[in-house]
N, C-alpha and C positions, 0 to 999 in steps of 0.2 A: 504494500500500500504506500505508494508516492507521495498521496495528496496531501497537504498538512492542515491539521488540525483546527478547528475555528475556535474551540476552547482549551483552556488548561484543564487535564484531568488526570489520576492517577486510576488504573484500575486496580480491582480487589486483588488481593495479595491471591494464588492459586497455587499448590493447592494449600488450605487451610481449616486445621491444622495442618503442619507438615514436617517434614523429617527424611532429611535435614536441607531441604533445598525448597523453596519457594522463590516464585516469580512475578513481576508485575508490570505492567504497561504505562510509561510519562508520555503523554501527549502533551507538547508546546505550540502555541500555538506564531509564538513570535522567538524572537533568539531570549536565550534567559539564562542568566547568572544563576546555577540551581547547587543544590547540597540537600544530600539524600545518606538520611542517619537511621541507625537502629540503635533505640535506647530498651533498656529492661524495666522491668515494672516499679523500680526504682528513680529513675531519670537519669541513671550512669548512660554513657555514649556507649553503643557495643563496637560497632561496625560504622566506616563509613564507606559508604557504598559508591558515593561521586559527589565531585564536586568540581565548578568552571561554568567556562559559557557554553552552552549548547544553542545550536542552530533550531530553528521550528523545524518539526516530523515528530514522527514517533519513538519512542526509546525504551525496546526489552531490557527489563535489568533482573539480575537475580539474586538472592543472597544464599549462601549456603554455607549456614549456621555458624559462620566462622566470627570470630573475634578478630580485633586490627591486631590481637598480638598472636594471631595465626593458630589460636585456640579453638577446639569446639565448643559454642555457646551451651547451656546444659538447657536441658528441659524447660519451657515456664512461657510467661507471656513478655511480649513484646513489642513496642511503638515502633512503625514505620512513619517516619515524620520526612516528609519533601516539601524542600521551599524552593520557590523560583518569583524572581523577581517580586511583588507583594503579595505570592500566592504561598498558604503556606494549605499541607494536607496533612492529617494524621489517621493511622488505621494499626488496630489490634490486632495483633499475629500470634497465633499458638505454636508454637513447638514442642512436641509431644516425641519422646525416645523411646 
């Protein structure tokens, strides 16, 4: 799919729960400064999954369960938070081992 996007949206995190790999879809619909974090049910930072300018289209991203310090995240719940330009999303993630 070419065409780019006429809104900003993130879609549902799939699958979910999951283990250990879930995926989701950033649709921009303009170029955007974005940063795309996974926090735990605490508000610690787990993962940062991207961050910079991205062009408008669409953008598959995936996490898979991993910690920045190249650890496996354990069991529990978890925020997907993406911000781009003044857009900010957040979505509940389970991972279940």
């Amino acid at each position: 799919d070419t065409a780019i996007p006429s809104v900003f949206s993130v879609s549902e995190n799939y699958p979910n729960p999951f283990n250990p790999r879930t995926r989701f879809t950033l649709s921009l619909p303009e170029r955007s400064n974005i940063v795309v974090n996974i926090y735990d049910i605490l508000g610690r930072q787990v993962a940062l999954l991207a961050e910079g300018d991205y062009n408008a289209g669409r953008y598959r991203m995936e996490w898979a369960g991993m910690t920045d310090m190249n650890a496996a995240a354990p069991s529990g719940v978890y925020l997907l938070v993406v911000q781009a330009g003044n857009h900010v999303f957040k979505h509940k993630m389970i991972m279940m081992k």
